[in-house]
C-alpha positions as CSV (number, residue, x, y, z in Angstrom):
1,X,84.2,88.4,107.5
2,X,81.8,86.2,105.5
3,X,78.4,87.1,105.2
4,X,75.4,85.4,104.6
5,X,75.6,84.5,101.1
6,X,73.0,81.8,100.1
7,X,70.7,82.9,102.5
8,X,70.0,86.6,101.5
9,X,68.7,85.5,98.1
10,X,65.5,88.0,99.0
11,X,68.2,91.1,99.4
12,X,69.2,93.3,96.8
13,X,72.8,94.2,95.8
14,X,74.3,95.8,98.8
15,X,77.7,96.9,99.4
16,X,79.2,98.7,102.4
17,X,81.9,100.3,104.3
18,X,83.2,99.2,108.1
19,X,85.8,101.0,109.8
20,X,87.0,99.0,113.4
21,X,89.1,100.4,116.0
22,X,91.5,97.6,117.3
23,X,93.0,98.3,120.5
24,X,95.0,95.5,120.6
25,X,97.9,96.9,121.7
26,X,96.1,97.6,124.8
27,X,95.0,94.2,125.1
28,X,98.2,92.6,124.2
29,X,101.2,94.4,124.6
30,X,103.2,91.3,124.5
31,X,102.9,90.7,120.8
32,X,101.2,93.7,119.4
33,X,103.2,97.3,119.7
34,X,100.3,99.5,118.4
35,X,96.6,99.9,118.2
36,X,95.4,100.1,114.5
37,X,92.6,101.1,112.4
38,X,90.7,98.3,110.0
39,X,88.9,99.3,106.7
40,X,86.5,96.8,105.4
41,X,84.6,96.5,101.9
42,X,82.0,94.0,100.9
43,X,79.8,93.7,97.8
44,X,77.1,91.4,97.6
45,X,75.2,90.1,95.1
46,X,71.7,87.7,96.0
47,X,71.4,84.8,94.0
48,X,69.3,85.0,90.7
49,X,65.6,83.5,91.1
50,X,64.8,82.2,87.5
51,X,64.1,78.3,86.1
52,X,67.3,77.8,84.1
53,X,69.4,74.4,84.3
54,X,72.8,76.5,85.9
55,X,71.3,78.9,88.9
56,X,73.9,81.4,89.3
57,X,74.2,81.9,93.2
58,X,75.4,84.7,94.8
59,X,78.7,87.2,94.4
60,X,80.9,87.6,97.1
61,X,83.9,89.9,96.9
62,X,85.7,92.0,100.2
63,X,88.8,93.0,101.1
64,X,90.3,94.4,104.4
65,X,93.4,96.4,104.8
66,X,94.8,97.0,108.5
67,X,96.8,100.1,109.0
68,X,99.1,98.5,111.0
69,X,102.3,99.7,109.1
70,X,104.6,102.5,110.6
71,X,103.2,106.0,110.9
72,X,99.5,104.5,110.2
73,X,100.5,103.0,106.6
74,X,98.6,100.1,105.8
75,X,100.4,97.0,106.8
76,X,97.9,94.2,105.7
77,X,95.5,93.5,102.2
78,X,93.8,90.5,102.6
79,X,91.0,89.7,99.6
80,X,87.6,86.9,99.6
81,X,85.9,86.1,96.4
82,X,83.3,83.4,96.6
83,X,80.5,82.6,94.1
84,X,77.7,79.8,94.5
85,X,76.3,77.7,91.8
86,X,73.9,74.8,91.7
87,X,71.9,72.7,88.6
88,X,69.3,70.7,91.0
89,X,66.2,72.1,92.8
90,X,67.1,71.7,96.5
91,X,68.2,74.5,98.5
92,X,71.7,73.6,98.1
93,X,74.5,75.1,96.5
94,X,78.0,74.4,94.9
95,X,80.4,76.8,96.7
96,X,83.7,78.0,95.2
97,X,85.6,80.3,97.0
98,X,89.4,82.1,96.6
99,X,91.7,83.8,99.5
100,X,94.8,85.6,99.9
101,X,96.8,88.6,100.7
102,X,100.0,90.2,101.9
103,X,101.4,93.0,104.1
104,X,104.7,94.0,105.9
105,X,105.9,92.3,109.4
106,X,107.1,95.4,112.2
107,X,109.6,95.6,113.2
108,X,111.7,95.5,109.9
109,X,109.7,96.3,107.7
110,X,109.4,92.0,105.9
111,X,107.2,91.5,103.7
112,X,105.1,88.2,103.5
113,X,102.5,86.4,101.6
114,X,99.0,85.7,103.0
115,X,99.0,82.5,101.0
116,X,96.4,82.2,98.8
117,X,94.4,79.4,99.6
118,X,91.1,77.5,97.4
119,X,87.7,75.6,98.3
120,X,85.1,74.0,96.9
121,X,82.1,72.7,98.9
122,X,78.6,72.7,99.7
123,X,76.3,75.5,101.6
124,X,72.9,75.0,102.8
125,X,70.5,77.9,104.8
126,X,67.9,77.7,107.2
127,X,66.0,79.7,109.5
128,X,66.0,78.7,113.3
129,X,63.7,80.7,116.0
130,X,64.1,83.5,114.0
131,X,68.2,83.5,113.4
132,X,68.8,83.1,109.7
133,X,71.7,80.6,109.5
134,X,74.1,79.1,106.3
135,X,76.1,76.4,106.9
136,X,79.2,75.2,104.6
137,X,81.9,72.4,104.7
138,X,84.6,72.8,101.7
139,X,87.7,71.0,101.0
140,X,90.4,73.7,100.8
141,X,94.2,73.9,98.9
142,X,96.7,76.2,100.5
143,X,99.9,76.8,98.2
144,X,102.3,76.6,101.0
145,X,105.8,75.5,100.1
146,X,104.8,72.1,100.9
147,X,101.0,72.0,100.0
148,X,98.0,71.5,102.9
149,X,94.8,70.0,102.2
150,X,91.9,70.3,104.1
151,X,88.9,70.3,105.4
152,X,87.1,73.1,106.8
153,X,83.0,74.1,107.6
154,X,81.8,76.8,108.8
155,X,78.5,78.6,110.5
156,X,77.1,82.0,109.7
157,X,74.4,83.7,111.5
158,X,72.3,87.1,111.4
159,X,69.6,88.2,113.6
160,X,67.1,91.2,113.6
161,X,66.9,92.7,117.5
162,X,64.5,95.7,118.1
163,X,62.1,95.7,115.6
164,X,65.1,95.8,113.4
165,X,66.6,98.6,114.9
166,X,69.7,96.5,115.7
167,X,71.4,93.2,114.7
168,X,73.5,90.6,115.8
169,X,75.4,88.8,113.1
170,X,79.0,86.8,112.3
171,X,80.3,83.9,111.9
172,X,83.0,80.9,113.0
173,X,84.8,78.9,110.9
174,X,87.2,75.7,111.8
175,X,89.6,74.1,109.5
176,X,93.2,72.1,109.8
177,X,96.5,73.0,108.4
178,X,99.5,71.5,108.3
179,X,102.0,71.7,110.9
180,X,105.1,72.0,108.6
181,X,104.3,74.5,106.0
182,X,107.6,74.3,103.9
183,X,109.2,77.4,105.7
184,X,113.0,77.5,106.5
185,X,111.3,78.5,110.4
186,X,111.8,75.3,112.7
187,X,108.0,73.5,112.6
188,X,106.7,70.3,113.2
189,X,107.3,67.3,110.7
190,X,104.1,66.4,110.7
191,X,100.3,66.5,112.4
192,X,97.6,69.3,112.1
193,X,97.0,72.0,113.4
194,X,93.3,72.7,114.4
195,X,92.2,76.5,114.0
196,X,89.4,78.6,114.7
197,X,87.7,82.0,113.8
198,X,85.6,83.6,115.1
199,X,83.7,87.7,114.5
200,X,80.7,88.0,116.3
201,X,79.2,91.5,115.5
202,X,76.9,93.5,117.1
203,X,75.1,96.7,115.2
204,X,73.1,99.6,115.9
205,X,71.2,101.2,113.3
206,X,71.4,105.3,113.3
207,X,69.4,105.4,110.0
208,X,70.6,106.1,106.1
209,X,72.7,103.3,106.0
210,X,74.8,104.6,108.9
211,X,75.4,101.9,112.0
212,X,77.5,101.8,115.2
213,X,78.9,98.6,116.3
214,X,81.9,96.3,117.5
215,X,83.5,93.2,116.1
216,X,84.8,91.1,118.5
217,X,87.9,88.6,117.0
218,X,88.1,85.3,117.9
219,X,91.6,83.6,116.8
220,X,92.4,80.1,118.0
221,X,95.8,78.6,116.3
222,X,95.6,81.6,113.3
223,X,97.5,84.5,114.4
224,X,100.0,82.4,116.4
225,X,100.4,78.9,117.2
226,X,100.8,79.2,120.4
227,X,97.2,77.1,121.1
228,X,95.9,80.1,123.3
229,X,92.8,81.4,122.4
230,X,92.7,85.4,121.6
231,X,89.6,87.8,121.9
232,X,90.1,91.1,120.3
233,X,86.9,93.4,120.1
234,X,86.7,96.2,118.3
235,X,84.6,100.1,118.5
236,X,83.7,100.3,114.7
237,X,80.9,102.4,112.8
238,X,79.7,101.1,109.0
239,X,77.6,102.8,106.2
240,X,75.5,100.6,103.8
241,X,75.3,101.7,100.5
């Protein structure tokens, strides 16, 4: 999950904790053999406000880890680190961001590389009937065997429901990939594939900090390449701290 990270520049450092049930086995016994837990940690920090010629922007850093592994070890780390910059006065900012991981394939116990992939790019915010929104576009690297190059934009969205008792938040991102990634697996020669994501969330507030929610996971082309699409909510409670 990405949050909203040029256009929270009024917030204060925040960081918080999710934890997401995933009944996917449930959903989709066909390719998943288990349900699994999710742990989630962001820290954010708001851009600076201040006249200098380099505006620091703002600090993103999370990791996930699914317990997917046997006996409810954790069988996924995946880590985001993003940082926005900008030297001009309009409301738009130089965004740098890093991604990458690794975790164990069941059944077998294999372990694999979420390969770590970079972007550069722009992001813009902007408030629309009352649903703060941050758009980006970045050209992105992804250290496959054989290298894949492109381009990728994405939409992030938060919204206050309830006299801010509640909120409904998340984002969608599209990019291309190459079809042959360098892997001894049989793959295309060549082409893209496109890919989507998707985590609209939904959150209720209980007060201190403490929320009850669901994700729901969107994946088009990213789990599998199949070209289905695959909807996976979540029951998940988080504590902002």
């Amino acid at each position: 999950m990405v949050i909203l990270h040029v256009v929270l520049s009024g917030s204060l450092i925040a960081q918080q904790l999710q934890l997401h049930f995933e009944p996917r086995h449930e959903l989709d016994a066909t390719r998943y053999t288990r349900d699994f837990v999710s742990l989630f940690f962001q820290y954010f920090k708001p851009p600076k406000e201040d006249s200098s010629f380099v505006r620091v922007g703002s600090t993103l850093i999370q990791t996930q880890c699914d317990f997917t592994g046997v006996r409810g070890n954790i069988g996924k780390l995946y880590v985001q680190c993003s940082q926005t910059v900008k030297f001009w006065a309009p409301n738009i900012y130089l965004d740098l961001e890093y991604s990458g991981g690794l975790g164990i394939a069941e059944p077998g116990g294999i372990g694999f590389y979420i390969t770590n992939t970079y972007s550069v790019g722009w992001a813009s915010a902007l408030v629309w009937q009352g649903t703060v929104m941050n758009l980006s576009a970045a050209f992105a690297y992804t250290a496959f065997k054989v290298p894949s190059r492109d381009f990728r934009c994405s939409v992030y969205w938060w919204r206050g429901l309830f006299n801010y008792a509640a909120e409904f938040s998340g984002d969608i991102q599209c990019w291309t990939l190459n079809k042959n990634l360098g892997s001894d697996q049989a793959t295309p020669t060549g082409g893209k594939w496109f890919c989507v994501f998707a985590e609209p969330q939904f959150w209720y507030s209980l007060g201190g900090g403490l929320s009850l929610g669901t994700k729901i996971n969107v994946y088009y082309n990213v789990v599998t390449f199949d070209q289905i699409l695959q909807i996976y909510p979540t029951a998940a409670v988080r504590y902002k701290f």
